[in-house]
C-alpha positions as CSV (number, residue, x, y, z in Angstrom):
1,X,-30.9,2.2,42.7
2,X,-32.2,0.5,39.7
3,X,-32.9,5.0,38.4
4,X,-29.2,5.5,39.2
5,X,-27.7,2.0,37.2
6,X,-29.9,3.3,34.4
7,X,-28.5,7.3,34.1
8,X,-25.7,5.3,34.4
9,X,-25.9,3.4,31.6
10,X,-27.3,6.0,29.5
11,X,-24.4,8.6,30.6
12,X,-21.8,5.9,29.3
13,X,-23.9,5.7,26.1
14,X,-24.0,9.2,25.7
15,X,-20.5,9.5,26.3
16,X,-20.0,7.2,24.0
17,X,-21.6,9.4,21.2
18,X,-19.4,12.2,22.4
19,X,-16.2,10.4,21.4
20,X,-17.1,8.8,18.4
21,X,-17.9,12.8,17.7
22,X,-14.9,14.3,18.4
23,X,-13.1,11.1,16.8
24,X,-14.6,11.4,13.5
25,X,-15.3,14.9,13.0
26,X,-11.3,15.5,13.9
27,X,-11.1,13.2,10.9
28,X,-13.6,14.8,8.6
29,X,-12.0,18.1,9.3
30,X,-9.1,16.8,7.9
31,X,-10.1,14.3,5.2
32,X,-9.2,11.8,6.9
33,X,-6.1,11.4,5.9
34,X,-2.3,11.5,7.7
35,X,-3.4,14.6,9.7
36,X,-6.4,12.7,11.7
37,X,-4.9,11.9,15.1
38,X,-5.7,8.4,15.1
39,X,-3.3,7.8,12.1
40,X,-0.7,10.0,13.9
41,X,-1.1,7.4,17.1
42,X,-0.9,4.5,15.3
43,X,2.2,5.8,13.5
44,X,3.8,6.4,17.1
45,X,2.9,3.5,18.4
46,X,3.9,1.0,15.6
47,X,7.4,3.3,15.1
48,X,7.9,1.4,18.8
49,X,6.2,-2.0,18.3
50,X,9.0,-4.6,19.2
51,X,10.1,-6.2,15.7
52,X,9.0,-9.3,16.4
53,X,5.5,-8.2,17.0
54,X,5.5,-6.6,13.6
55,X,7.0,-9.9,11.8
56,X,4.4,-12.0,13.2
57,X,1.5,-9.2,11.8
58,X,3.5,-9.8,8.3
59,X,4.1,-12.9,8.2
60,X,1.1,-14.6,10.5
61,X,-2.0,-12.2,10.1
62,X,-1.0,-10.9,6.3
63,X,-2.6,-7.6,5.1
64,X,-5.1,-7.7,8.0
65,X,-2.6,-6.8,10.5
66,X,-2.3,-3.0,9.8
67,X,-6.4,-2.6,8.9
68,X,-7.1,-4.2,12.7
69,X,-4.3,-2.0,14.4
70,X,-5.5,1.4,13.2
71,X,-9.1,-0.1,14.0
72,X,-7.8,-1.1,17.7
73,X,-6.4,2.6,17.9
74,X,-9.6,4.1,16.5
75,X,-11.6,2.5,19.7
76,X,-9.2,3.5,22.0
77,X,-9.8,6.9,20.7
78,X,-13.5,6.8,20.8
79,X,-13.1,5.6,24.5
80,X,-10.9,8.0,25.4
81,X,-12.2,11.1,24.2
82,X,-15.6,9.8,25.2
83,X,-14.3,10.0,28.9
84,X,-14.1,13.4,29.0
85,X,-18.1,12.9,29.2
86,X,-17.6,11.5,32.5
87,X,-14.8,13.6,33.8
88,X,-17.1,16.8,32.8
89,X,-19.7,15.1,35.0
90,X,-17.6,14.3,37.8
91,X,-16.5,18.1,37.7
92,X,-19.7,19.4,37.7
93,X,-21.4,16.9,40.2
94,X,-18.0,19.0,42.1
95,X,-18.6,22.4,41.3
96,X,-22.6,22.3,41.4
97,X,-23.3,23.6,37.7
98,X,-23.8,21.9,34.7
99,X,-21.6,24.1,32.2
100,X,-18.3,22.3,33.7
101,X,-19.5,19.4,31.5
102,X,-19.2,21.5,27.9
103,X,-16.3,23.3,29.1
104,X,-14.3,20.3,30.5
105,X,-14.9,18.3,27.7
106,X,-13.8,21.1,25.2
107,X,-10.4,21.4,27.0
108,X,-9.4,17.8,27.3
109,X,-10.4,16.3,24.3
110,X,-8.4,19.5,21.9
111,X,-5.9,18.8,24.5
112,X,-5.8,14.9,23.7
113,X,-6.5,15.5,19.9
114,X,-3.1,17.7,20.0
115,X,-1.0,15.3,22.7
116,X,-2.0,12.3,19.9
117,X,-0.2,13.7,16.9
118,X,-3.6,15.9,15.7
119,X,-3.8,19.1,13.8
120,X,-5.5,22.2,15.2
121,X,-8.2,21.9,12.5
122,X,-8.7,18.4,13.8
123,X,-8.5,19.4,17.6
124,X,-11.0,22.7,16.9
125,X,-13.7,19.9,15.3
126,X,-13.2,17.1,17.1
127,X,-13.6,19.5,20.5
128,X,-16.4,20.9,19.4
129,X,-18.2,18.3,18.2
130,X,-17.8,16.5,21.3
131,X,-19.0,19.5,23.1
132,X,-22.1,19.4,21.3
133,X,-22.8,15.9,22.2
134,X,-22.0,16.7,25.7
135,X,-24.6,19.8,25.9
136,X,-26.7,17.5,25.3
137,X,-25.6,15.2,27.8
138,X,-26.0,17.3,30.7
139,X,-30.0,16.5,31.3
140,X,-29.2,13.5,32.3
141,X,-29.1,13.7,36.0
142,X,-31.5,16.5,36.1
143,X,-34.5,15.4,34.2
144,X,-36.4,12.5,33.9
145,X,-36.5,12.0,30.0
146,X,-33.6,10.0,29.8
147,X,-34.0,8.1,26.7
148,X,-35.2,11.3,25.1
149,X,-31.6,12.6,26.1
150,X,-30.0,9.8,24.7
151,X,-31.3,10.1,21.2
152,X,-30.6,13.8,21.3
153,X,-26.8,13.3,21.9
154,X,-26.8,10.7,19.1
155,X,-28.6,12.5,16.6
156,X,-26.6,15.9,17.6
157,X,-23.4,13.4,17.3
158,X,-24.4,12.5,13.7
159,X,-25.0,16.4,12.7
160,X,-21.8,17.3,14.2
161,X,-20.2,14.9,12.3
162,X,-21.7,15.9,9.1
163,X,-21.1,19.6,9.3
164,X,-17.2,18.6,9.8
165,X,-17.3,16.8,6.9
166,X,-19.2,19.4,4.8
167,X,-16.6,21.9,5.9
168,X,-13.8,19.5,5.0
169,X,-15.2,19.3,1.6
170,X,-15.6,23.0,0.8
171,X,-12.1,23.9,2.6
172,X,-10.5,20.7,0.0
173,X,-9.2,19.0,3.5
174,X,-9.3,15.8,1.6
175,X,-7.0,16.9,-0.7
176,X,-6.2,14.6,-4.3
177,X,-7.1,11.4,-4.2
178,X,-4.6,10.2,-7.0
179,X,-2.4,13.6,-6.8
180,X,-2.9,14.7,-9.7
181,X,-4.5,18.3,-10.5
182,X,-6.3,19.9,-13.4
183,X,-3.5,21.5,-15.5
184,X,-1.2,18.8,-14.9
185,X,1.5,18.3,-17.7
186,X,0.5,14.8,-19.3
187,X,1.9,12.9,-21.5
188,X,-1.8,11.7,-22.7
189,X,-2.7,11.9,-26.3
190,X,-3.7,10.4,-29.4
191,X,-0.7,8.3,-29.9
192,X,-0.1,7.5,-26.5
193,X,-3.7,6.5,-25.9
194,X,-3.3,4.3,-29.6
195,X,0.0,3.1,-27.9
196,X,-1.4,2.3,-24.7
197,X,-4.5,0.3,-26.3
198,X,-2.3,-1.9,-28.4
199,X,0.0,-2.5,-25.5
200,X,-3.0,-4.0,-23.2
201,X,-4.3,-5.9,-26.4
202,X,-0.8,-7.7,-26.8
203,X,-0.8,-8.5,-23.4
204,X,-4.6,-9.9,-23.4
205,X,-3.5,-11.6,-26.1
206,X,-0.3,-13.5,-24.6
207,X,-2.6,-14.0,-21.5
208,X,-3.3,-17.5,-21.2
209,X,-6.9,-19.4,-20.7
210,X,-6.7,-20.4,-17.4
211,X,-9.7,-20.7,-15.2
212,X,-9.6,-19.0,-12.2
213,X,-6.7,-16.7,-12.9
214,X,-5.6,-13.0,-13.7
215,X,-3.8,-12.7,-16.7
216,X,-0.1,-11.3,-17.4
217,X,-1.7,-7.6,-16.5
218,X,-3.0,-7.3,-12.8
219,X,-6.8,-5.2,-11.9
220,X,-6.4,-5.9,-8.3
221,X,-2.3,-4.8,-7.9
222,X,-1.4,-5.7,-3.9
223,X,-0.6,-2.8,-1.9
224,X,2.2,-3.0,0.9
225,X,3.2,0.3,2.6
226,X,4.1,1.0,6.6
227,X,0.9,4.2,6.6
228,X,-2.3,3.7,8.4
229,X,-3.1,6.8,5.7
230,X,-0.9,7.4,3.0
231,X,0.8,10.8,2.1
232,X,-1.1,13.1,-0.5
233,X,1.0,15.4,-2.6
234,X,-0.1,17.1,-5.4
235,X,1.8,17.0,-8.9
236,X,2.1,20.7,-8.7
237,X,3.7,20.2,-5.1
238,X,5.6,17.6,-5.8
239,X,9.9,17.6,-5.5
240,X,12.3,15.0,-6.2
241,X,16.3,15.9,-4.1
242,X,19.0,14.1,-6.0
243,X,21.7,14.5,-3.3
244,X,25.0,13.2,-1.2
245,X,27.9,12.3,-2.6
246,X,27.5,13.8,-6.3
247,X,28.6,16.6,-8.0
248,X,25.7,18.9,-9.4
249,X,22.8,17.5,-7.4
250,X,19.4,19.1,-8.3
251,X,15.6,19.6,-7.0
252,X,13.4,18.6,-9.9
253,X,9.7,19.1,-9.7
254,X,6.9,17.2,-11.8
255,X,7.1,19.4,-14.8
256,X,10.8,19.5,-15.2
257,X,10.5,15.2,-14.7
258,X,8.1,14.9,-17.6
259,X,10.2,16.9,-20.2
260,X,12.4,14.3,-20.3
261,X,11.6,11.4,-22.7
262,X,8.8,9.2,-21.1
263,X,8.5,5.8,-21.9
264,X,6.1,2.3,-21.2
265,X,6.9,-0.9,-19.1
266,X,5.6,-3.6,-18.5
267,X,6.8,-3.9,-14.6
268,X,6.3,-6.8,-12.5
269,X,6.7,-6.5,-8.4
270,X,6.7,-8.7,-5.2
271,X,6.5,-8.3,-1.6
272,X,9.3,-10.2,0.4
273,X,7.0,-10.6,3.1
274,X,4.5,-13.3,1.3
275,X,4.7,-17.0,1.6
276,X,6.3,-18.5,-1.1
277,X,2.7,-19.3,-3.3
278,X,1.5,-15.6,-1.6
279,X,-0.7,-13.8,-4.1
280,X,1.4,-10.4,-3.6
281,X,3.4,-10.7,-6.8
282,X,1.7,-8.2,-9.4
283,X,2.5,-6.7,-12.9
284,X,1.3,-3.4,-14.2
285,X,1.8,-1.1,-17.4
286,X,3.5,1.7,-16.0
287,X,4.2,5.2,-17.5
288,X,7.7,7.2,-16.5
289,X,11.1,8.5,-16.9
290,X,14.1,6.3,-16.8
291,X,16.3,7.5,-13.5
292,X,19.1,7.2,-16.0
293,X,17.5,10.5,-17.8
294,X,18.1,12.6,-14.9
295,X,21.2,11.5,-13.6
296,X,23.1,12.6,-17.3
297,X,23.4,16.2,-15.5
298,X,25.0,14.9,-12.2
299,X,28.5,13.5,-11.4
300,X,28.5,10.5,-9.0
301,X,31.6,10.4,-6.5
302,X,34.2,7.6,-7.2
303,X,33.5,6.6,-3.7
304,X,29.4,6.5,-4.3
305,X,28.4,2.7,-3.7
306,X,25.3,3.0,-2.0
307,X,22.2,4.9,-2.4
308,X,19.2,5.7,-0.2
309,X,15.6,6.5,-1.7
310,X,13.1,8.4,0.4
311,X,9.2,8.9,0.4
312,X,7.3,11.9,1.7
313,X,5.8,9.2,4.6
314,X,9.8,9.0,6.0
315,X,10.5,5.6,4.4
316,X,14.0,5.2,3.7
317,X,15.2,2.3,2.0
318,X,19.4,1.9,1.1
319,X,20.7,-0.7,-1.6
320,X,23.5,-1.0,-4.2
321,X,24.1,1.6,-6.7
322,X,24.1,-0.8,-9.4
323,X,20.7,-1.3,-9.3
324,X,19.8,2.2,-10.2
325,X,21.2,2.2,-13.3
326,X,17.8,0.7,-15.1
327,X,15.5,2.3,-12.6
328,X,12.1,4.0,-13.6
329,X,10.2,7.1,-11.7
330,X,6.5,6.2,-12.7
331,X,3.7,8.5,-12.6
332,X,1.1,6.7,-14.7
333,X,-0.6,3.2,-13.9
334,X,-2.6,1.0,-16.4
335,X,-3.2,3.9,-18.3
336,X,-4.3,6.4,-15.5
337,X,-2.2,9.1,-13.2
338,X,-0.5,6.8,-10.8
339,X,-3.2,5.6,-7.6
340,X,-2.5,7.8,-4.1
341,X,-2.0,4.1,-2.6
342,X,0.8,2.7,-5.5
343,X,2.9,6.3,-4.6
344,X,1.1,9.3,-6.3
345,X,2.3,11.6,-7.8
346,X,5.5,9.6,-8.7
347,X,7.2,6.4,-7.2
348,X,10.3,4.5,-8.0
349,X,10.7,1.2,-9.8
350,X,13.5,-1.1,-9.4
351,X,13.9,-4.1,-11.7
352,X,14.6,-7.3,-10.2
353,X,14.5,-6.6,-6.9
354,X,12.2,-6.8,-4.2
355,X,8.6,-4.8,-3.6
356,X,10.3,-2.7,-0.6
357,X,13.0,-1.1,-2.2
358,X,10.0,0.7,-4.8
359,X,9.7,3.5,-2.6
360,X,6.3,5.0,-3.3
361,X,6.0,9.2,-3.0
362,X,9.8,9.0,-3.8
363,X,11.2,12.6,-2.5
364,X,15.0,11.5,-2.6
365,X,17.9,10.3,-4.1
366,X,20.6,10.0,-1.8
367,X,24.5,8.6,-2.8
368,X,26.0,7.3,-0.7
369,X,29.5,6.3,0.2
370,X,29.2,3.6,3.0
371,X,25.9,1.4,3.4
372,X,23.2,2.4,6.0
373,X,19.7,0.3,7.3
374,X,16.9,1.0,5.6
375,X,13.8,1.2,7.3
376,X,12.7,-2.7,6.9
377,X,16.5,-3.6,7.1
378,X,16.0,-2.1,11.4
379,X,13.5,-4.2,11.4
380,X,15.6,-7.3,10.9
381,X,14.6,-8.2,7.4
382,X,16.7,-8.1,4.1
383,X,15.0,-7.6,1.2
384,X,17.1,-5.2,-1.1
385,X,18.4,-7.7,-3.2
386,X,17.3,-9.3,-6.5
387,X,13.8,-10.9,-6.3
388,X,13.6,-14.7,-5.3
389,X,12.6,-16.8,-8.9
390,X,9.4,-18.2,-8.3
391,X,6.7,-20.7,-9.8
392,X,3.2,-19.9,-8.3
393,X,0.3,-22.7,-8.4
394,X,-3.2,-20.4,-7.9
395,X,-5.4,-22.6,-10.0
396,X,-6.8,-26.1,-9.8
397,X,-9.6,-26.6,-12.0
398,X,-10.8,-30.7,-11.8
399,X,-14.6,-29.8,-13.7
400,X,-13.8,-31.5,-16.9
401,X,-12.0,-34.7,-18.4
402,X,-8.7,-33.5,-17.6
403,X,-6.9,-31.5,-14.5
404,X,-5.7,-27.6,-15.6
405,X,-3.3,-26.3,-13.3
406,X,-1.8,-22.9,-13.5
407,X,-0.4,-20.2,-12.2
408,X,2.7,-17.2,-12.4
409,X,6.0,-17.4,-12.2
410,X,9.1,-14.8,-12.1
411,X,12.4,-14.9,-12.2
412,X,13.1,-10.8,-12.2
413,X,15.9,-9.4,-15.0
414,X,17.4,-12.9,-14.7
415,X,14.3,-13.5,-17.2
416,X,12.9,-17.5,-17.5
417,X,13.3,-20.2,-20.1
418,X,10.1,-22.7,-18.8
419,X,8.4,-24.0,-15.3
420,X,8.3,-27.5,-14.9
421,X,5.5,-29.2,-13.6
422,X,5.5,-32.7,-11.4
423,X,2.0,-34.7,-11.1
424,X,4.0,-37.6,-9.0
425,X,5.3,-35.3,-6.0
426,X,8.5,-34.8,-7.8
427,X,10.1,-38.0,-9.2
428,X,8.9,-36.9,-12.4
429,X,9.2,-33.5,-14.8
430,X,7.2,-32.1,-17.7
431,X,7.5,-28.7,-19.1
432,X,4.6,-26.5,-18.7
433,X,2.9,-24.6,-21.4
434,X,4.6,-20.8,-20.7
435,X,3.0,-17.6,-22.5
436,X,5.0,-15.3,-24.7
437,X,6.5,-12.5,-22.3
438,X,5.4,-8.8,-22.3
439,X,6.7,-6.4,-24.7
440,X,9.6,-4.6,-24.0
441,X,9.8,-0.8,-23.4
442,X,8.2,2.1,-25.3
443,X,8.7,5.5,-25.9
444,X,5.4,7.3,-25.4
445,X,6.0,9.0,-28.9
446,X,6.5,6.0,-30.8
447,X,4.5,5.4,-34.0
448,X,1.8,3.3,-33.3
449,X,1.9,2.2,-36.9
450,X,5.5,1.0,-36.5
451,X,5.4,-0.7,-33.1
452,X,7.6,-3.2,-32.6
453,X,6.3,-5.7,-29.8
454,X,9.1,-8.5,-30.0
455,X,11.4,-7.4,-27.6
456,X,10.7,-9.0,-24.2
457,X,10.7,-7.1,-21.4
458,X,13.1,-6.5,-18.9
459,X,11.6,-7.0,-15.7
460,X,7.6,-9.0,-15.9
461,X,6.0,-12.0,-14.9
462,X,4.7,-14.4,-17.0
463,X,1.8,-17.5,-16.7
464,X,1.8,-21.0,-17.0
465,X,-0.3,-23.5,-17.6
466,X,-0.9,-27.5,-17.7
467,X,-3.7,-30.1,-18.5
468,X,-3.2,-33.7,-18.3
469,X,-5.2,-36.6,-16.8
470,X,-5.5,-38.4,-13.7
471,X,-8.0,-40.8,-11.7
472,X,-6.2,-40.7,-8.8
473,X,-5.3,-38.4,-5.7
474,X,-1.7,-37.1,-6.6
475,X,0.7,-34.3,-5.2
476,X,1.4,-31.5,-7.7
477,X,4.8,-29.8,-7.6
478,X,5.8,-26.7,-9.8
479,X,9.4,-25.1,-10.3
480,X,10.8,-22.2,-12.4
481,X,13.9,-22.3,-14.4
482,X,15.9,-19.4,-15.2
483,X,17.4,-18.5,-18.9
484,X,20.8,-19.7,-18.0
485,X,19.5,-23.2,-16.4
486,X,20.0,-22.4,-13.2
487,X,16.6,-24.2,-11.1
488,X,14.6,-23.0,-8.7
489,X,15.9,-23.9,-5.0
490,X,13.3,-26.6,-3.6
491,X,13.5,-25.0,-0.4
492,X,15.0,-22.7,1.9
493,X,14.1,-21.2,5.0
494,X,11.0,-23.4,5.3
495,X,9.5,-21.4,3.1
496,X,9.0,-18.5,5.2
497,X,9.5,-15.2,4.0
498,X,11.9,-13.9,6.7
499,X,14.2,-12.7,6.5
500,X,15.0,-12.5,2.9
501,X,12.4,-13.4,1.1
502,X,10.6,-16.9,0.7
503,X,11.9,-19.6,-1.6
504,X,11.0,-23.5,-2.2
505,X,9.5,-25.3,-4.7
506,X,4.8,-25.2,-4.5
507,X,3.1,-28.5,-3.8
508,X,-0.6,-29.2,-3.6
509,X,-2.5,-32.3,-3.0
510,X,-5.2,-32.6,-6.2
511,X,-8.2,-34.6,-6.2
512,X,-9.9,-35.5,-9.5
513,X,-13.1,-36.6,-7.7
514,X,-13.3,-33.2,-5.8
């Protein structure tokens, strides 16, 4: 008895090896990217997730949620395909020969590489890497040198692995990283590289000293997309449909959206899914083509009051027309081709308005006449309008004499004129030291020599920052106010970001002693 528990266990372990195989070699194959079956499944299966189910992930677990789903699919996966181990066994113990282990397992796990969403790449080395694993699995209930078996099928797993991978790599199944290509058109050069540096050194040098704190130009910008593994396109593959209700609607392609005049901004973002003192609110220097620029060759219907943006990844996302007018298709980021997770090769930018409606690998322009649900806007939420004017408190520092407090605050296009700062919960207000705000736009052929930097930009964040003194425990409370006076609202919506975005006034309990 205790002989049969023990092939038991070491069948289950070897099937085990067998479907972590198939799983990631199906993935090497393929780079790992949108094509590996376990990113198809979990694409399926969140497409169906009940929408409250997918608020709570947003809202509850943060950016977590989507990492420990695809995880959570990815073991299924492994267990899955690994059965096919034991259904080859169960065959053969059935048909009295050993080679209806190999061949059972090379049927069902293409078959359930395929049924999941898989390429035929993926199914081919995800099969036969399994297979491998299970040729070696098949000494198990006819020799005595089990744990000798066992190792075999693990090391045999690891070599299948690695050969998928090492084909991947020499067939370029991984494809571009940031999609860009050698050859690509730039806009790179000796003045833009001049313009570029002075830009980041004006913004380093509005950045205030705040301990603890990034300044007015993010390193670590949040990322917020619906992909388990985002799309990869190519600049060279790259198209952009200006369609719907227009007259003259074109296909432009990444060479013929660079020969228009490219520019700099200094963009700012958030997510309508963070809590109102959430750390998903991010600036960047981005590099692109005003939407404006392409439009001069198309006619827009009277009727035209909507339109929807599209990404390669099928996000859809409709809002007003209006807010295209300023709108920017950037295809650079802090002074590199735009990153493969901010929307490579190009993405849209939005002023003013919420995170969701900057559809990343933008494919589409789309007028509308009548307003349709955007992806998010199925899922209950309604984020399309202008951004929510915010003051952020991210910084507490009680090491010295006095108490430095600090933080962000935005107000989108509707720009700010100070944040306000209570060290009495409230009863009482003192304006906050605000840094100058981010230069406005920039031609990328300007003349460095003749930069003019005054000009505040449209759409960017700025910082704050106060120091006073106190003995005492005390509740700090920070508000925003907007250029025309109008205040921050205290609070709305408990300060929960659903479904339009969280709002209230930041409080936090300070401890001079701490």
């Amino acid at each position: 008895m205790r002989r049969v528990d023990r092939q038991s266990r070491e069948t289950l372990v070897v099937a085990a090896a067998a479907g972590s195989a198939a799983t990631v070699a199906a993935g090497a194959a393929v780079g790992f990217g949108r094509p590996w079956f376990v990113f198809a499944a979990v694409r399926w299966i969140f497409a169906r997730t009940p929408d409250f189910l997918v608020r709570f992930g947003i809202t509850e677990v943060g950016g977590a949620a989507q990492p420990l789903f695809a995880v959570g699919v990815g073991v299924a996966a492994v267990g899955l395909l690994g059965a096919t181990v034991l259904l080859g066994v169960r065959v053969a113990d059935r048909v009295g020969t050993r080679a209806a282990v190999p061949a059972t397992v090379v049927v069902t796990q293409a078959l359930l590489v395929l049924a999941a969403g898989g390429t035929a790449p993926a199914a081919v080395a995800g099969s036969l890497a399994g297979t491998v694993v299970a040729l070696a699995s098949t000494d198990v209930r006819d020799t005595g040198e089990d744990r000798r078996t066992v190792l075999r099928a693990l090391g045999t797993a690891g070599v299948a692995v690695g050969v998928s991978g090492l084909f991947a790599r020499l067939s370029g199944g991984g494809g571009s990283g940031d999609g860009s290509e050698p050859g690509t058109v730039t806009t790179t050069g000796v003045e833009s590289d001049e313009l570029e540096r002075q830009l980041f050194e004006t913004a380093e040098g509005r950045s205030l000293d705040v301990p603890n704190l990034e300044g007015l130009v993010s390193q670590n910008f949040y990322q917020v997309d619906i992909n388990a593994a985002d799309p990869r396109t190519r600049r060279g593959e790259w198209e952009l449909e200006i369609a719907g209700a227009v007259d003259g609607g074109q296909t432009l392609d990444f060479a013929g959206l660079v020969d228009h005049p490219t520019e700099y901004r200094f963009v700012s973002l958030r997510c309508v899914g963070e809590e109102v003192n959430g750390e998903k609110l991010d600036t960047a220097l981005w590099t692109g083509v005003p939407v404006a620029a392409l439009l001069s060759d198309v006619t827009l219907d009277d009727e035209v009051t909507h339109v929807a943006a599209s990404a390669a990844d099928g996000y859809t996302m409709d809002f007003p027309v209006e807010a295209l007018e300023d709108a920017f298709l950037a295809f650079g980021m802090n002074g590199g081709p735009l990153p493969q997770g901010h929307g490579a090769p190009v993405r849209l930018l939005v002023p003013g308005h919420w995170g969701e409606i900057n559809v990343k690998w933008i494919t589409e322009l789309e007028f509308l006449t009548e307003e349709i649900d955007g992806y998010w806007e199925k899922r209950g939420w309604h984020g399309t309008g202008p951004v929510h004017t915010v003051a952020k408190l991210h910084t507490v520092d009680t090491s010295g004499p006095s108490v430095v407090v600090g933080g962000h605050a935005y107000a989108g296009t509707r720009k700010l004129d100070r944040v306000e700062i209570s060290t009495d919960g409230g009863d009482n207000w003192e304006t906050a030291t605000l840094s100058d705000p981010l230069p406005s736009r920039v031609p990328t052929d300007a003349d460095p020599s003749a930069l003019d930097l005054s000009d505040p930009a449209d759409d960017a964040a700025r910082m704050w920052r106060h120091e006073y003194v106190a003995s005492e425990r005390h509740e700090v409370v920070v508000r925003a106010v907007e250029a025309d006076g109008t205040v921050q609202p205290r609070e709305e919506g408990e300060g929960k970001p659903f479904p339009s975005g969280a709002t209230g006034w930041v409080s936090q309990t300070v401890d001079p002693s701490d």
